[in-house]
ZAMARGU-4260 file (C-alpha; in steps of 0.2 Angstrom, whole numbers, plus 5000, padded with zeros to 4 digits):
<rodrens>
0) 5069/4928/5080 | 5051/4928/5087 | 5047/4945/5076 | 5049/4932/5060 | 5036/4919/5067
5) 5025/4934/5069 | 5026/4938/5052 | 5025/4921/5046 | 5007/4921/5057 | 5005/4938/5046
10) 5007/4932/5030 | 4996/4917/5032 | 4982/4928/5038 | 4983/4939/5025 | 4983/4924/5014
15) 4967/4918/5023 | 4959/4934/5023 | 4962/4936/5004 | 4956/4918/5001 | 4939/4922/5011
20) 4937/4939/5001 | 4937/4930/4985 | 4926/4915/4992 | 4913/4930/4997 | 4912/4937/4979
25) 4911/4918/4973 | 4898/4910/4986 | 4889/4927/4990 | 4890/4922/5009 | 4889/4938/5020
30) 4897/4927/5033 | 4912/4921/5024 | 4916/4943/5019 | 4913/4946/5039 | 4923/4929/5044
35) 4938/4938/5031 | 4937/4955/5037 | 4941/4947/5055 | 4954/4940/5051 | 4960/4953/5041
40) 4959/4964/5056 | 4967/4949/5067 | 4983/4949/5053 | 4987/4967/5055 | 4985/4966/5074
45) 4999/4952/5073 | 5009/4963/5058 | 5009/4978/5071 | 5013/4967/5087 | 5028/4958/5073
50) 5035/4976/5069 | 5034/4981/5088 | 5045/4967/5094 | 5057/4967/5079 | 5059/4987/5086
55) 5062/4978/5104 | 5075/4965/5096 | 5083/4979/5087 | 5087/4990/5103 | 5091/4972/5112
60) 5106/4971/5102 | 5111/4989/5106 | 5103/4996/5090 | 5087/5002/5094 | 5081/5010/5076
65) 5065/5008/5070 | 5062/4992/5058 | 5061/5002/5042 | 5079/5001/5036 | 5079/4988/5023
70) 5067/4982/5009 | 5063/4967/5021 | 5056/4978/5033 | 5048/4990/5020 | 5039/4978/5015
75) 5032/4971/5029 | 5027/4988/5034 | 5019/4993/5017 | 5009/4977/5019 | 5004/4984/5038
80) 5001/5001/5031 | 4990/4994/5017 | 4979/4985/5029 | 4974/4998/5038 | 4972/5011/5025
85) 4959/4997/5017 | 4951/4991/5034 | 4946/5009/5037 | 4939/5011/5019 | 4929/4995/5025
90) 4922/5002/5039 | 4916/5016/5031 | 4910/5006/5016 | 4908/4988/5023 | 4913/4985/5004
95) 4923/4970/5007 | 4924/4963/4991 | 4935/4977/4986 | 4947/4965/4999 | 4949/4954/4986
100) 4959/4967/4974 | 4968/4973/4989 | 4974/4959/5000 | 4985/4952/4985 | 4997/4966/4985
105) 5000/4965/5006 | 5002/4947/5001 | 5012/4947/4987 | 5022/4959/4997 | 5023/4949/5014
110) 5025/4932/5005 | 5041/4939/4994 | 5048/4947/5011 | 5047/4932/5020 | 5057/4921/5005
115) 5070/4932/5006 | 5086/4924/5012 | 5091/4927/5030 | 5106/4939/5029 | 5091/4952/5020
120) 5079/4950/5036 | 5092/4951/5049 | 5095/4968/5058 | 5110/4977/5054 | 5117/4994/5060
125) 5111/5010/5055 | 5126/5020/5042 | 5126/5037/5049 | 5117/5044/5035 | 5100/5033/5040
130) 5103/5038/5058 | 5086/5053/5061 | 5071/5052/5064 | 5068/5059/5048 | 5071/5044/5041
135) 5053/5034/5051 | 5045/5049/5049 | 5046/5050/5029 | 5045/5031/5028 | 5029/5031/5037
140) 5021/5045/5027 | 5027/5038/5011 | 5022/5021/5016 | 5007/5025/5021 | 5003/5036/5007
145) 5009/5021/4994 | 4994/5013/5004 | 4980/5022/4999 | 4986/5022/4981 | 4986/5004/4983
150) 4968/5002/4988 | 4963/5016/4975 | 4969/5003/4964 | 4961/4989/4968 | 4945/4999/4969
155) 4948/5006/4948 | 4951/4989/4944 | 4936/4984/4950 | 4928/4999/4943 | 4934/4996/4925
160) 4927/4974/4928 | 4910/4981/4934 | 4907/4997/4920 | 4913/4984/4907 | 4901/4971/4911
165) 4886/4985/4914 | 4888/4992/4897 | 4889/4974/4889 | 4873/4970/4896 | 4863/4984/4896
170) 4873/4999/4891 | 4876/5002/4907 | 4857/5004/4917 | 4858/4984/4919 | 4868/4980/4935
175) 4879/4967/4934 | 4876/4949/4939 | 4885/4934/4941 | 4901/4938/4953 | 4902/4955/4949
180) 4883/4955/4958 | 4894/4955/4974 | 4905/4970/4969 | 4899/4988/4977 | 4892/5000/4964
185) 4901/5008/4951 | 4898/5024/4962 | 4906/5019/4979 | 4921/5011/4970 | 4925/5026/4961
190) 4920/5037/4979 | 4934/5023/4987 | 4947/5027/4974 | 4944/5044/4976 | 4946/5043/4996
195) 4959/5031/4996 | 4969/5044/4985 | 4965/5060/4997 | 4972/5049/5010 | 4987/5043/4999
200) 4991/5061/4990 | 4995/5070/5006 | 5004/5058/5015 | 5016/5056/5001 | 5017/5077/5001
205) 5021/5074/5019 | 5034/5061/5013 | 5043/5072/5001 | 5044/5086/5012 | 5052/5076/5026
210) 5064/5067/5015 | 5069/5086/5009 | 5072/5087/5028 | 5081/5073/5030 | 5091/5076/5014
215) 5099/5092/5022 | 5102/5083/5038 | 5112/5070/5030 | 5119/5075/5013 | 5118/5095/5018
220) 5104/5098/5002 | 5087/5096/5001 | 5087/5090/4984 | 5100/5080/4973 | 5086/5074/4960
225) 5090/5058/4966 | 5080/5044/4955 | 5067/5041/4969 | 5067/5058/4973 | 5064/5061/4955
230) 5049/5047/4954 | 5041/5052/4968 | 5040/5071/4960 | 5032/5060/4945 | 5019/5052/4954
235) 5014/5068/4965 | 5011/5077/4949 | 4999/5064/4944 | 4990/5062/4958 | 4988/5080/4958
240) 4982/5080/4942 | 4970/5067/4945 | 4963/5080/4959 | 4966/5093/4950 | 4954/5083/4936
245) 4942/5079/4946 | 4938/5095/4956 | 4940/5108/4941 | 4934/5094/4927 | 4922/5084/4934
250) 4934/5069/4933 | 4925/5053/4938 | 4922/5034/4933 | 4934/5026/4920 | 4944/5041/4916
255) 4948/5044/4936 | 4953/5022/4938 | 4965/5024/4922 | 4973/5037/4929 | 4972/5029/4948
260) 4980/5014/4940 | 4994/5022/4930 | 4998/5032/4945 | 5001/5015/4956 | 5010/5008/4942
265) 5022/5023/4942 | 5022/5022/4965 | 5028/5002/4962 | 5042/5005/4950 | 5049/5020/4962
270) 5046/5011/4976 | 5053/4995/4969 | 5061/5000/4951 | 5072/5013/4957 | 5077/5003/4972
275) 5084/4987/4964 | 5088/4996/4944 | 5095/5010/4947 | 5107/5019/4957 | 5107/5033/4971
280) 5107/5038/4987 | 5091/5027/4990 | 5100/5011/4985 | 5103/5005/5000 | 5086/5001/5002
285) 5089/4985/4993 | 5098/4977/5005
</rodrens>
C-alpha cells in the first residue's frame, strides 16, 4: 500500500532528524540543529500525509475507520503525535538539542512498526465494540497526552546529565562544557518538562473521560477496572502529583525529572505492558 512507503519515508526522516540532533550537540553547528529540525518538520508532514491516505485506503476497501485500531497504527500515530508536541516546544524554545532525547522514542516506535509482519500492518474490519467515534477521540487525546510525557522525558534526562556535570565541576555555578555546552539550561529544560506535561496531563484526563464514554457505549459501564484503565488512573495520579508538587511545594529541577521520568516509565508499560502481558478489554490492541 502507498500509506506503507509513506511511513518508510517517515521513519527515515525521523532517523535523519535524530541523527542531525545528535551531530548538532557533537559538532556545535547551528546549521546542522536547523538542517534537523527541517527535516524533522518535513517527517511529520509525510507521517500526517501516510496516516491521511491509510484513512483513504481504509474507506476504499469499504471500511472507512480511522487508522488507529491496532498497535501498528498506534504507533505510528504516537510517533506523529510526539513530533508535534516536540516541534512546538521548539518553536517556543528553539532548544533543539532536546531533539536528540526525543526523536529516538518516535523512531524506536516507527522503526518497530514498520518490522512488524504484514498481516499486523494490514487493515482489517472494525469488531463492533471498536466501531465510535469515541474510540479516535480517546486515542487521539491519549496519544497525544503520551506525547508530551514523552518529550518531558527527554527534557529530565537531560536535566539530570547537565545538573550532574554542573555540580561536578563547580558545585553547580559552573556551566557545563564539552557537549553538554550545547544543552539549553538547566532552567528551560525543567520549564520544557514542566510544559510538556501541562500539555500531556490534560489530554490524558480528556482520554480517560472519553474512554469512560466509550466504555458505556460499548460494554454498557463506564468503568470495569480494566488493566489499562487501571494504569492510566496510575499515571494520572502521578502526574497530578507532580503538579500538585510543584504548584503547592515549589517542586522544580531534579526532584520534578525523577518524577517526570518515572511517570513515563509508568505511560510505556500501560501503553505497551498491559497491551502485549496482560489481559482485558484492551487486548485487542496487540493485534
Amino acid at each position: 500500500m502507498f500509506s506503507d512507503q509513506l511511513f518508510n519515508y517517515t521513519t527515515l526522516a525521523y532517523f535523519v532528524a535524530m541523527v542531525l540532533f545528535i551531530a548538532y550537540i557533537a559538532t556545535k553547528n547551528h546549521t546542522v540543529g536547523l538542517v534537523g529540525t527541517l527535516i524533522a518538520w518535513l517527517g511529520w508532514v509525510l507521517n500526517t500525509a501516510a496516516i491521511g491516505v491509510r484513512w483513504n485506503e481504509s474507506a476504499q476497501m469499504g471500511m472507512g475507520h480511522a487508522p488507529m485500531t491496532n498497535l501498528y497504527e498506534s504507533f505510528v500515530f504516537f510517533a506523529w503525535s510526539i513530533l508535534i508536541v516536540y516541534l512546538l516546544m521548539d518553536l517556543k524554545y528553539k532548544a533543539r538539542a532536546v531533539g536528540a532525547f526525543v526523536l529516538p522514542v518516535a523512531v524506536f516506535f516507527m522503526a518497530w512498526g514498520q518490522m512488524m509482519p504484514d498481516h499486523s500492518k494490514a487493515i482489517q474490519p472494525l469488531v463492533p465494540a471498536l466501531q465510535s467515534n469515541w474510540l479516535t477521540y480517546h486515542v487521539i487525546t491519549c496519544f497525544i497526552g503520551y506525547a508530551g510525557f514523552a518529550v518531558a522525558f527527554g527534557a529530565s534526562v537531560m536535566y539530570l546529565i547537565k545538573v550532574g556535570r554542573e555540580e561536578k565541576s563547580g558545585g553547580g555555578n559552573t556551566p557545563a562544557g564539552g557537549l553538554l555546552a550545547m544543552f539549553p539550561s538547566t532552567k528551560v529544560l525543567d520549564d520544557i518538562n514542566y510544559k510538556a506535561i501541562m500539555i500531556g496531563w490534560p489530554m490524558l484526563t480528556l482520554g480517560i473521560v472519553t474512554g469512560a464514554a466509550w466504555a458505556n457505549y460499548a460494554w454498557g459501564t463506564y468503568w470495569s477496572w480494566d488493566p489499562k484503565e487501571t494504569w492510566s488512573l496510575i499515571i494520572w495520579f502521578i502526574y497530578a502529583a507532580f503538579l500538585h508538587a510543584r504548584f503547592t511545594r515549589g517542586w522544580v529541577g531534579r526532584k520534578a525529572a525523577w518524577l517526570s521520568i518515572i511517570g513515563f516509565g509508568a505511560t510505556i508499560f500501560c501503553y505497551l505492558g498491559v497491551n502485549l502481558v496482560l489481559s482485558g478489554l484492551h487486548s485487542y490492541g496487540a493485534g
